[in-house]
C-alpha positions as CSV (number, residue, x, y, z in Angstrom):
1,X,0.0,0.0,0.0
2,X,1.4,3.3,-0.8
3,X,2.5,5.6,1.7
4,X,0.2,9.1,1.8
5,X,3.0,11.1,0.3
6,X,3.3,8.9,-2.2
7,X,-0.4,8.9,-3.4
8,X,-1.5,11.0,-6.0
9,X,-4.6,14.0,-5.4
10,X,-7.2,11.1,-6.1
11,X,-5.7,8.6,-4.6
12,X,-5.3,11.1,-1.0
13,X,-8.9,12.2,-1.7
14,X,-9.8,8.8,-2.4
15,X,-11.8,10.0,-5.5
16,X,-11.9,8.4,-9.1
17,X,-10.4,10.4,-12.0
18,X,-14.2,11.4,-12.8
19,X,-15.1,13.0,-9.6
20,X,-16.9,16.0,-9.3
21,X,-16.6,19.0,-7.4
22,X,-19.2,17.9,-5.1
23,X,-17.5,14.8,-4.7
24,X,-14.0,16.6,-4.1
25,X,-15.3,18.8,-1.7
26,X,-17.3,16.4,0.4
27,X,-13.9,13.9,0.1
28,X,-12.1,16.9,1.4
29,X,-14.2,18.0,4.2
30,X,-14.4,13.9,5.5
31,X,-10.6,13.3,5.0
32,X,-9.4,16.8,6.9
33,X,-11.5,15.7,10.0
34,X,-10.1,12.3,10.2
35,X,-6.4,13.9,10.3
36,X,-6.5,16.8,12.2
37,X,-5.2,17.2,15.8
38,X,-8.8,16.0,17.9
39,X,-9.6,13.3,15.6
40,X,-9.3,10.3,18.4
41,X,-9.3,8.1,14.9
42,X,-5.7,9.2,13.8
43,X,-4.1,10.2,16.8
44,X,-2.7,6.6,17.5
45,X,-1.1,6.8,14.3
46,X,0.2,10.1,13.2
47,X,2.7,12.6,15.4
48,X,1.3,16.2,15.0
49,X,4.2,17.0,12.5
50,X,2.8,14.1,10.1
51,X,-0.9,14.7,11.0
52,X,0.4,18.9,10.0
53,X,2.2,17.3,6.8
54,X,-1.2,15.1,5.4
55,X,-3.6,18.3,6.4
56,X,-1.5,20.3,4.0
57,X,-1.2,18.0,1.1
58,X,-5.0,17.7,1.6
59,X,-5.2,21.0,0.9
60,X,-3.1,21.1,-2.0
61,X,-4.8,18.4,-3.3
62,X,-8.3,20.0,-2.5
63,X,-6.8,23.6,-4.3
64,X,-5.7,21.5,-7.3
65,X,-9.0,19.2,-7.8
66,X,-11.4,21.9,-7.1
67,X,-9.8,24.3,-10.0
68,X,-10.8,23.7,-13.6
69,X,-7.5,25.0,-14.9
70,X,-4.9,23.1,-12.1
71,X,-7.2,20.1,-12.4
72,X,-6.2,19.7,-16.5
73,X,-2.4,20.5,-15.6
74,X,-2.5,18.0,-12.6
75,X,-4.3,15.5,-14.7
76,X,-1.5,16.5,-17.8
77,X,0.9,15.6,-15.9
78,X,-0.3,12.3,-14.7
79,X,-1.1,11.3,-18.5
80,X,2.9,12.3,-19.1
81,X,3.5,9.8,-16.1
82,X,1.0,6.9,-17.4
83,X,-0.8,7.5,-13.9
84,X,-3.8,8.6,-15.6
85,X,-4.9,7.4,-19.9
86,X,-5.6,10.2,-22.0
87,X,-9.2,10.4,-22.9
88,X,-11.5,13.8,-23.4
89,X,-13.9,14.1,-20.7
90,X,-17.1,16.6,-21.0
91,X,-17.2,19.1,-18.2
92,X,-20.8,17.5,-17.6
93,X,-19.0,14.3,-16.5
94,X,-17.2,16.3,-13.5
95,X,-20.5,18.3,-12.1
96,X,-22.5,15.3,-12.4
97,X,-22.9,14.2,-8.5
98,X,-21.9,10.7,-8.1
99,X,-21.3,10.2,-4.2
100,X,-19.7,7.2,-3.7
101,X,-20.6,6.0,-0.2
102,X,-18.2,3.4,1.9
103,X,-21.2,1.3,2.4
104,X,-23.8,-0.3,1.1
105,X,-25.7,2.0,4.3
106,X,-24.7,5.6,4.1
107,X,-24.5,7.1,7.5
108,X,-27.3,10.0,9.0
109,X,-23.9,12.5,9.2
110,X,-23.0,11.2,5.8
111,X,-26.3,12.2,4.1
112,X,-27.1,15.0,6.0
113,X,-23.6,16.7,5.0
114,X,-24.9,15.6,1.3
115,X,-28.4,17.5,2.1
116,X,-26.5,20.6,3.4
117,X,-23.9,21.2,-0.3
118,X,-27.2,20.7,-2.4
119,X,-29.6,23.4,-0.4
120,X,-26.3,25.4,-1.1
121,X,-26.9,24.5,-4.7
122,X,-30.1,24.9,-4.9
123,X,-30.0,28.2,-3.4
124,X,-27.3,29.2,-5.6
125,X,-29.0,28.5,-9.2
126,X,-30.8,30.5,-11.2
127,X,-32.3,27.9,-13.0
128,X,-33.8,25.8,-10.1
129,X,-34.8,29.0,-8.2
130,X,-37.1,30.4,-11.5
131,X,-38.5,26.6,-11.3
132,X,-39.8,27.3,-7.8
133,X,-41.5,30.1,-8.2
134,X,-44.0,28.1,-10.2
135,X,-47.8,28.0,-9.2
136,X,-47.5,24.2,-9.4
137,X,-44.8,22.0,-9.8
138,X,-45.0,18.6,-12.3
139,X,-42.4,15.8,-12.1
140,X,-40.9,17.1,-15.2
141,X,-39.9,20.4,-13.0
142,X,-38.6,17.8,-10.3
143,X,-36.6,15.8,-12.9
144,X,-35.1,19.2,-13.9
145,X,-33.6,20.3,-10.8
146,X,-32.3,16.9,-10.5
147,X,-30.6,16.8,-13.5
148,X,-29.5,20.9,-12.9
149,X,-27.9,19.7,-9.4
150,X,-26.5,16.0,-11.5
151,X,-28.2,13.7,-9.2
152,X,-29.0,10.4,-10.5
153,X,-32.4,8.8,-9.5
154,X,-29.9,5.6,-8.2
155,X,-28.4,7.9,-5.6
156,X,-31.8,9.3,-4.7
157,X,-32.7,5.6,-4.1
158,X,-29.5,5.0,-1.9
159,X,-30.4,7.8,0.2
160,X,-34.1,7.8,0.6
161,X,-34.0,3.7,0.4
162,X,-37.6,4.1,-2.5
163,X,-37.5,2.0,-5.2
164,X,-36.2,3.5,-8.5
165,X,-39.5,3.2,-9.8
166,X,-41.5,5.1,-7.3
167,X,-38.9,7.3,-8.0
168,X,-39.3,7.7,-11.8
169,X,-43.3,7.8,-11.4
170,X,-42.8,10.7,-9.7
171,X,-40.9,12.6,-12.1
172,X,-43.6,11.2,-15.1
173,X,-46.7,12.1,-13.2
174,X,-47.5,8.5,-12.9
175,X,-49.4,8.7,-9.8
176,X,-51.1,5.3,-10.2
177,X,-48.0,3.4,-9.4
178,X,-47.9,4.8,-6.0
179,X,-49.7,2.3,-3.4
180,X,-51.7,5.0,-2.2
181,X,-52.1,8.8,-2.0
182,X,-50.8,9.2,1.2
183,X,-47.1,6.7,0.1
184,X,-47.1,9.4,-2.7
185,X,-47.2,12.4,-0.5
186,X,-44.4,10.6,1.5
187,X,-42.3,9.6,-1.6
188,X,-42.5,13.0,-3.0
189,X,-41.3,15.0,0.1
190,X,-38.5,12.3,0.5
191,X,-37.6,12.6,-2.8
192,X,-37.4,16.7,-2.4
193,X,-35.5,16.2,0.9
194,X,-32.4,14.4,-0.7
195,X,-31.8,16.9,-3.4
196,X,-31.8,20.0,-0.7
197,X,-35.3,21.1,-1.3
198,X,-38.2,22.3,1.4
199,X,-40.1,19.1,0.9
200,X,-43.5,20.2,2.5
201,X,-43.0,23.4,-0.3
202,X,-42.6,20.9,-2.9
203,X,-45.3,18.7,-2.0
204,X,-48.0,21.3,-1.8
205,X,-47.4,22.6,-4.8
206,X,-47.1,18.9,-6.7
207,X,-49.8,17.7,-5.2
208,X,-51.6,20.5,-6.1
């Protein structure tokens, strides 16, 4: 196994070569808590001068990822090295959010951190903010924010643990595959939850 030094900004991250921002930033934020000086996980391991060292190549790592322009140098340079193949990637393919979690069961802190960078998103875009000023709100609306914030309907389903299928009704006003009114209520304000969206907002105004 290599030594931390001796990993590259993915490997220190432990991101794939696709990752988003998102996923940089959330690999950032979970990664500088485990190392730094009151984490009870590292403290065993690391002196303070290592722990020191590994918080600063995290945030060179973090400044380098999280940068359009020093992300393509970085990644240039690890094509010139035959770390990384060379291959033409859309910008799409990096905002896209694909959170890879360690488990098969993501944790409450986990999603709720997730919940917190997309009502940040949310907030932020234009787009999905003209979208809720709507009088009422269809799944094609829903399915539009998702796609603005590059959630896919499988992550939804990791998170809110609904069937893909439920899920996709929603977005195609299917309401008839719901069980009943009152699962659809619930689906659709779980649904708005995971993507950072006031879900009782949502629901009154899909419903509707």
């Amino acid at each position: 196994m290599k030594r931390l030094t001796e990993q590259n900004f993915y490997e220190l991250l432990g991101v794939d070569f696709h990752a988003s921002s998102f996923e940089v930033t959330l690999a950032y934020k979970e990664n500088y808590q485990l190392y730094q000086e009151d984490s009870v996980v590292s403290y065993s391991f690391f002196s303070r001068e290592e722990r020191g060292e590994i918080l600063a190549r995290l945030d060179q790592a973090y400044s380098t990822l999280i940068s359009e322009e020093k992300r393509s140098q970085y990644d240039q340079s690890l094509i010139e090295c035959g770390i990384l193949k060379e291959e033409k990637q859309s910008r799409y393919d990096r905002e896209t959010f694909r959170p890879v979690f360690n488990s098969k069961h993501p944790t409450n802190n986990t999603i709720l951190t997730i919940r917190e960078e997309l009502k940040t998103r949310v907030s932020s875009s234009p787009v999905i903010q003209e979208i809720l000023t709507y009088s009422v709100l269809w799944g094609k609306d829903l399915k539009r924010i998702r796609e603005e914030l590059g959630m896919s309907l499988e992550t939804i389903a990791e998170m809110t643990k609904i069937r893909i299928v439920f899920l996709r009704a929603l977005e195609d006003d299917e309401f008839e595959k719901a069980p009943s009114r009152m699962f659809l209520k619930s689906f659709l304000k779980s649904y708005a939850d995971s993507i950072g969206l006031d879900a009782d907002f949502v629901a009154s105004r899909y419903i509707r």
